[in-house]
N, C-alpha and C positions, 0 to 999 in steps of 0.2 A: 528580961535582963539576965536571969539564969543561964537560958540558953545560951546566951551572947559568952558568958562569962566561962562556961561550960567548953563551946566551943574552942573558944580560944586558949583552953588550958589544952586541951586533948590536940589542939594546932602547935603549942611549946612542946612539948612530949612528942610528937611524930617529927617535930625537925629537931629534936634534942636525937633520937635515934636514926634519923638520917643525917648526921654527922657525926654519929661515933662507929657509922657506917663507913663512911668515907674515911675518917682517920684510922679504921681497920682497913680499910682498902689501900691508903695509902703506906701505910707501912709495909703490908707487901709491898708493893710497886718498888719500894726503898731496897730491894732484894733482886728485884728485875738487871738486868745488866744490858747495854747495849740499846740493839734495834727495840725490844721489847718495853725498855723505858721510852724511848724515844715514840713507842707507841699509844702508850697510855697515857703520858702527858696530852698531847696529841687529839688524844680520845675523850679524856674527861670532862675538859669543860662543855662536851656536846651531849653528856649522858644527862637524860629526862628518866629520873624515877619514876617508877611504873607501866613506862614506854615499853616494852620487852621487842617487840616491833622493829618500830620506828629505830632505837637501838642498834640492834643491829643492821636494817640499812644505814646509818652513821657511819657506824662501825668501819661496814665494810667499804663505804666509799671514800672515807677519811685514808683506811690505809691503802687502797689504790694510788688513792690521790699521795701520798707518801712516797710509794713506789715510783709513780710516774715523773713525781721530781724528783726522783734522787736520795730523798730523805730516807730510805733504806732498803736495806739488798734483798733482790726479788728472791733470788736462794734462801729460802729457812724463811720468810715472811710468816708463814702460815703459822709456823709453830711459834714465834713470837707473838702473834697476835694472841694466839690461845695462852699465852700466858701472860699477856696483858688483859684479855677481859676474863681468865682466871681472878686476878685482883679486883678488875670491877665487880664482878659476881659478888665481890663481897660486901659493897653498899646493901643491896638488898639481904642479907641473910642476919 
């Protein structure tokens, strides 16, 4: 029953700092202007904490797939994306 009880404080505590992850992350993004919000909205509901991976294949087919419709200008894409998962980087730190 310790264990149990154990666990599950140490489980409130790791998702109490992966959300004061995210509202650090989001407030950058609130700073982002343009193609690069339009990126990370985009992006985040598909980031898996811990994934570092899988992430950025996300990432980077989410903003293709952006691209490909339209949803933003292939010119300069590269450096807004680096400054959209600049703010993601920030859930994990």
């Amino acid at each position: 029953m310790k264990t149990v009880i154990i666990f599950a404080f140490a489980l409130a505590i790791s998702a109490t700092g992966v959300q004061a992850g995210w509202n650090v992350a989001d407030a950058c993004a609130a700073g982002l202007s343009g193609d690069s919000k339009l990126i990370y909205d985009k992006v985040k509901p598909k980031i898996v904490i811990g994934d570092r991976s899988g992430n950025e294949v996300r990432i980077r087919s989410t903003v293709k797939e952006m691209v490909s419709n339209g949803e933003v200008d292939f010119f300069g894409v590269q450096g807004n994306a680096k400054q959209a998962v600049a703010c993601l980087k920030k859930v994990g730190s």
